[in-house]
N, C-alpha and C positions, 0 to 999 in steps of 0.2 A: 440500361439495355431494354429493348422494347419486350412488350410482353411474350408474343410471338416467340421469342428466343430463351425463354429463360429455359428450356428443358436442355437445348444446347449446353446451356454455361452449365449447367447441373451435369448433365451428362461429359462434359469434360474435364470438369473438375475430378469427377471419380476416377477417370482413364488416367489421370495424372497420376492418381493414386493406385492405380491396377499398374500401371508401368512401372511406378518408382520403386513398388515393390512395400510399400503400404498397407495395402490390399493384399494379402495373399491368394496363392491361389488355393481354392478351395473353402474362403474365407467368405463367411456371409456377409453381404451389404447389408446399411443398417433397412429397417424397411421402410416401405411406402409410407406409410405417416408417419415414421420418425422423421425420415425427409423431408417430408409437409411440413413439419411443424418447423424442424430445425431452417430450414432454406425459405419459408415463410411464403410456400405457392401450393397451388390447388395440388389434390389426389392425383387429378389429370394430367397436369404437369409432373409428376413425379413418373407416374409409369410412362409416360412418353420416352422421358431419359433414360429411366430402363430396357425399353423395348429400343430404342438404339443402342444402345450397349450390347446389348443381345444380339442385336445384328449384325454388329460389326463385331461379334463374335468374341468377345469380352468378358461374357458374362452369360448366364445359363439358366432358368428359369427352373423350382424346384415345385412340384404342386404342394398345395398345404405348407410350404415350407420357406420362401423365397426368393434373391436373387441370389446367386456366388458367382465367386471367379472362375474362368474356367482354367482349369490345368494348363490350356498350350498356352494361356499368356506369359507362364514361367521364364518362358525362352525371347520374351520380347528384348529384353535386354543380353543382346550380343557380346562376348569381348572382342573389342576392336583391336581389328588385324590388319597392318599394313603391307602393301605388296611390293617388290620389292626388283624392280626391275634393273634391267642397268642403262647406266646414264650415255646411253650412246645413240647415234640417228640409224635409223634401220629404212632399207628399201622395204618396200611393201611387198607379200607375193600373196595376199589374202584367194587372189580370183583362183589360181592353181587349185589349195587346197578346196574350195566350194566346188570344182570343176568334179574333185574326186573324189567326190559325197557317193553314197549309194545310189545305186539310181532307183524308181518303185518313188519317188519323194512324195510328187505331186499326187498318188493314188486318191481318188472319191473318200474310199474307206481308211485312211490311215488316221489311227492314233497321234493325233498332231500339236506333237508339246515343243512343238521349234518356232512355226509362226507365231509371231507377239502381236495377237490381235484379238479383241470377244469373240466368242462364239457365236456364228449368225443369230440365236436362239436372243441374246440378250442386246441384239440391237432393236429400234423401233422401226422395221422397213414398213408398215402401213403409215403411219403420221407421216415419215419421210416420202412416201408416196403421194400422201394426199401435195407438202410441199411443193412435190415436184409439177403437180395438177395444175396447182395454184398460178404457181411463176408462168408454166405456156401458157394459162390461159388472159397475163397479165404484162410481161414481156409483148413491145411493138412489135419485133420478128419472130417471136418464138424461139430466140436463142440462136438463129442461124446467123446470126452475124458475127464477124469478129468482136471481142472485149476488145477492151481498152489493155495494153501493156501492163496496168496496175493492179487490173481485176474488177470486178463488178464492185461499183461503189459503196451497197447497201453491207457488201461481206465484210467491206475495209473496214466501214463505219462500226459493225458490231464487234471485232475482232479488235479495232483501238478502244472501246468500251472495257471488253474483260481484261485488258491487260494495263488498263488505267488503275493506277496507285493516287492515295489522296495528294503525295507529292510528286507522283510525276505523272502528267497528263499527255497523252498521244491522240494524235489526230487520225482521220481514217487516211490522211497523207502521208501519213507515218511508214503504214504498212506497203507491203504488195504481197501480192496473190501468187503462189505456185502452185506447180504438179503434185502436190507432196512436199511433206517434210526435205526427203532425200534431193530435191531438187531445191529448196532453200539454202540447207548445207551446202550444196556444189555452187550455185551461185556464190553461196556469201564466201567461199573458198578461192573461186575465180577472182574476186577483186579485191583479194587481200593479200597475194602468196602468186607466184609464178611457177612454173615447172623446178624441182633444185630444191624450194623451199624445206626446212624443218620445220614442222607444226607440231606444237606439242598437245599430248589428250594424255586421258584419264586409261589408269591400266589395272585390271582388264575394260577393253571398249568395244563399242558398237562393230562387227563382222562391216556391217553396210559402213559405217565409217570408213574405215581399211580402204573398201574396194573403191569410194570415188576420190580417197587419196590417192590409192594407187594410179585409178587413171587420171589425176590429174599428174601424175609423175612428180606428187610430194615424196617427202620422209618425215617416218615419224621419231617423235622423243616420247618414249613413254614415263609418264610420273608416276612416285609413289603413291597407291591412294589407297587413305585409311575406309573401312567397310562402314564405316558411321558419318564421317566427317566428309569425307572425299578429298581431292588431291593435296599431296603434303607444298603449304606456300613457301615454306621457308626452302625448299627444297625449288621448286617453283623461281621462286626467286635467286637464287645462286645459278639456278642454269641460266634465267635472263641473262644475267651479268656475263654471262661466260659463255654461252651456244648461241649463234646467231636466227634464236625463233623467231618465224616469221607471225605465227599467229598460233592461237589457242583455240582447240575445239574443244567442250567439256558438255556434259549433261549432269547439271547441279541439280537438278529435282526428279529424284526417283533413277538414277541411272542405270544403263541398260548394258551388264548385264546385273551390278552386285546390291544396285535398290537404295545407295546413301541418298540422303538430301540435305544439304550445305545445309546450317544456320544462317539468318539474315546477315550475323557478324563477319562470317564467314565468307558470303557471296559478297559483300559489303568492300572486306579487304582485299578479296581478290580483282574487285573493278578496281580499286583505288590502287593495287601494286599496277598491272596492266598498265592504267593510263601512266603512271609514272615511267615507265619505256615506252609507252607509245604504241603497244602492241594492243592488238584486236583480239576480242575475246567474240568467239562463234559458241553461242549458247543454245543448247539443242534441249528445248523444253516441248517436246512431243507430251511425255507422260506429266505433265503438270496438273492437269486436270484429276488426273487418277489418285487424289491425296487420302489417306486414310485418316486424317484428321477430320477438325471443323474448319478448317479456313485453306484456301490456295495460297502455299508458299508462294511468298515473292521471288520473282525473278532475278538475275543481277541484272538486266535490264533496264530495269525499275530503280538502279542506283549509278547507273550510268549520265552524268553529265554533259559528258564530250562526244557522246555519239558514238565511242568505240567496240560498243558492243552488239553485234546483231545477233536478233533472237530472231529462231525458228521453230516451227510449231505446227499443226495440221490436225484434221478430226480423224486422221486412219487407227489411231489407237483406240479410239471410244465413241464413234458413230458410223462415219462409212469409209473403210477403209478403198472400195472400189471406187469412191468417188475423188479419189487423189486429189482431194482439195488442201494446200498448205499453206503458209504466210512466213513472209521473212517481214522483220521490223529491221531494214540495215543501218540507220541511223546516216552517219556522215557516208557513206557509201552510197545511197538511194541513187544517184544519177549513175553510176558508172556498175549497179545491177540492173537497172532497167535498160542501159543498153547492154548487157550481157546479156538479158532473157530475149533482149529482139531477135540477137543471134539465135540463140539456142530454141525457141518454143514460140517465139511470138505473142504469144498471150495462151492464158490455161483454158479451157473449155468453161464455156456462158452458163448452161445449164447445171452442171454439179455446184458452182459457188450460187449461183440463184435460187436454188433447194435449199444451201446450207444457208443462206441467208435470212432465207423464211424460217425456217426451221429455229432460229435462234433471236430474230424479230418477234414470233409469235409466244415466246417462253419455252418452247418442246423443249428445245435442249438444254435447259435447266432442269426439268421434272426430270428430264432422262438420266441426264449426268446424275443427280441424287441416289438414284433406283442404283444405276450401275455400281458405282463409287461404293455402295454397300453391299453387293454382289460377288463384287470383284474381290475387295478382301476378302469376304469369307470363305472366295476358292481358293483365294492365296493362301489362308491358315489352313484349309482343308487338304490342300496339295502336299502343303509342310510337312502337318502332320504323318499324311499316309507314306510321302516320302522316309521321313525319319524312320517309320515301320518297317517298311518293305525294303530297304536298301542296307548293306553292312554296317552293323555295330561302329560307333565313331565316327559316322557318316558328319559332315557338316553341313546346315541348309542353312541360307540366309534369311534375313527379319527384315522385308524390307519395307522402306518409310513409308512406299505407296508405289504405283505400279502395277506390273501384273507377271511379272517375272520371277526367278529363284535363279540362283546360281548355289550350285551344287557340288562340294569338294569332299571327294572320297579320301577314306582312311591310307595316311602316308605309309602306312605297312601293306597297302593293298597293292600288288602289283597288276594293273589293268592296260589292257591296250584298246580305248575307246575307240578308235575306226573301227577294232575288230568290233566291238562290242554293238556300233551302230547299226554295222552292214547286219549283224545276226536281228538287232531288232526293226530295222527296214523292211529283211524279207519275215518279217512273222507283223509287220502294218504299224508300226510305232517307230515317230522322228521324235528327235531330240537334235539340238546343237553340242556339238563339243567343247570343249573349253579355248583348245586351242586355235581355233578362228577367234577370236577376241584379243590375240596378240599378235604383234611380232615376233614377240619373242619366243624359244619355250617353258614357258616357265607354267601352264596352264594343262598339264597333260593328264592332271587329276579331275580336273572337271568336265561339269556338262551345265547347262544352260538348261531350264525346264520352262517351260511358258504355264500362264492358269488362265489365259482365256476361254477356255472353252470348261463348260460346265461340268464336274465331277460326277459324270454319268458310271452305270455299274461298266460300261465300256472302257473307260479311262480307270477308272478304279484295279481291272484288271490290266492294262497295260501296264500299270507304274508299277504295280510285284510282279510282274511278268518283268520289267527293264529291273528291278532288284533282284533278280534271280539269275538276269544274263550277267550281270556285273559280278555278282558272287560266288558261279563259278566260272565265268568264264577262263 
């Protein structure tokens, strides 16, 4: 390992050992020059590792005294709980229920724990400015021309980069460019699945999944999916055999709303069941970037041989969400999405992929993604925490693998009626999602959905015991 990296392998070794349960919490780390000595690297390398451990919220800095675990890491190890839906194809009516949300949503001033996206505070809009200087002043038209169907070349090119594995290499041909994630998904759904189709996902799922099902007038099959592992194969596999799915949609890294992330074994068998029916696996890796590890989990993707799997992806969770820039990699599909986007969009807009282009040519959005990626979790455990406080006794919050999301299940003696619960906290300036938009079915009327993008201001702080106080007596 080169040298540059050693506080890495240091500082991950230890996390090994603060999760497994090793490390207690509360428990001193050995210190700074026992480290030295024992791991055989400078002073400076030792506290490096520490002060990422500390940031990523781990570990706790004592003066005169030095590093421990911190308390909430106690709860990093979940018991896993599987969901438990039933094995039948359900019409969709997601768009109804969204219709008859509170209205006050969109308000300037709302406490806004629904949208899953950073809070403007912790994006780089200057550097991303300066990019966007750059490209008009370097673009022949200044962007007023149509793209190319594919998208701007130099985005392909960086966007086949990050997602190249040492065994599986993609070309910037590989990819194409969309409006967004959500317009990946709908694509890759157009040329796999006809109106009619079953398409099975992970339960609970993505609300925005739902609705471009709905209007594509799919049906869904909702699968068991365990809170660590994600969706059950074996079960998976008995409905191939026996439901005729048309295709698979899933979010294996980080999903949105309960935060598992498949093992590589895991995403590994699930391309390899797939291809063995011949069914197409639509893998929605939006939050892949947001890992709280050291490394970007592999995609299944990334172990796809036959081209069966298309990955979609976009920077709106972790740079600019207004700039609706996404990529789908559709593999054996690529011809017959490219003439579906002709239909639908023609090409995505010049200027927003030519910013991100630069932006990630020049490095920014490596430094960025760093800064964030340790940001981000520490609002995740700070959310956690203050949720666990402020909400009823038995309250269940999720640990998730990376992300920026919590799914939130109230005590099964609590008897609540969340719409009521919303509308009370909409008109006093605080969203939240419900639980049940994330199904078909109902089996989700104890939850809510809490977003941690936005920064744990004394604002939001008082929100969240303000939303535990409507819940508990409502």
């Amino acid at each position: 390992m080169k040298t540059a990296y050693r506080y890495e392998a240091i500082a991950k070794q230890l996390q090994q050992q603060i999760v497994s349960g090793l490390l207690k919490p509360g428990e001193r780390l050995p210190s700074v020059r026992q480290t030295s000595h024992t791991q055989g690297v400078s002073l400076t390398t030792v506290f490096r590792a520490y002060y990422e451990l500390e940031a990523r919220g781990l570990v706790v800095a004592r003066p005169q005294s030095g590093y421990y675990v911190r308390e909430v890491v106690n709860r990093f190890r979940q018991p896993s709980q599987l969901s438990k839906p039933q094995p039948i194809a359900m019409n969709i009516t997601v768009s109804q229920a969204l219709r008859q949300l509170p209205r006050g949503w969109s308000h300037p001033n709302v406490i806004d724990m629904a949208v899953a996206v950073p809070g403007l505070s912790l994006l780089p809009q200057a550097k991303l400015n300066k990019s966007l200087l750059t490209i008009l002043r370097h673009l022949p038209d200044s962007g007023l021309g149509y793209e190319t169907t594919c998208g701007f070349p130099e985005l392909r090119r960086q966007v086949a980069q990050r997602l190249t594995w040492a065994d599986h290499v993609l070309t910037p041909d590989s990819v194409v460019i969309t409006t967004g994630c959500i317009e990946a998904i709908t694509l890759a759904l157009r040329v796999t699945t006809k109106p009619g189709d079953m398409v099975a996902i992970e339960s609970p799922t993505y609300y925005g999944l739902l609705q471009v099902m709905e209007g594509l007038g799919l049906r869904a099959f909702e699968l068991p999916t365990d809170t660590q592992t994600g969706p059950d194969l074996e079960v998976l596999n008995q409905s191939l055999a026996t439901q005729p799915i048309r295709a698979v949609v899933l979010t294996p890294t980080f999903s949105n709303p309960i935060g598992y992330c498949m093992s590589d074994e895991h995403k590994k068998a699930l391309v390899d069941l797939l291809a063995s029916y011949d069914v197409p696996l639509i893998e929605d890796d939006v939050y892949g970037e947001l890992y709280a590890g050291y490394a970007r989990p592999r995609t299944c993707q990334s172990f796809d041989r036959v081209g069966r799997v298309l990955l979609c992806g976009s920077v709106s969770k972790v740079l600019a969400p207004g700039y609706r820039v996404g990529w789908l990699v559709p593999g054996r599909y690529r011809d017959e999405v490219i003439r579906a986007q002709l239909m639908q969009t023609n090409s995505p807009a010049t200027l927003p992929q030519a910013a991100i282009a630069d932006f990630m040519q020049t490095g920014r959005y490596e430094r960025h993604m760093r800064q964030l990626r340790v940001v981000i979790q520490q609002q995740v455990l700070a959310y956690r925490a203050l949720i666990l406080e402020a909400f009823p006794a038995n309250t269940h919050v999720s640990m998730p693998a990376g992300g920026l999301v919590l799914w939130v299940r109230l005590p099964d003696d609590l008897s609540v009626n969340l719409s009521s619960v919303l509308a009370q906290a909409v008109a006093q300036g605080i969203a939240f999602f419900p639980g049940y938009l994330f199904s078909t079915q109902p089996q989700y009327g104890q939850c809510l959905r809490i977003t941690c993008g936005q920064p744990l201001t004394q604002l939001y702080i008082n929100g969240i015991r303000k939303l535990g106080e409507l819940i508990s007596h409502i």
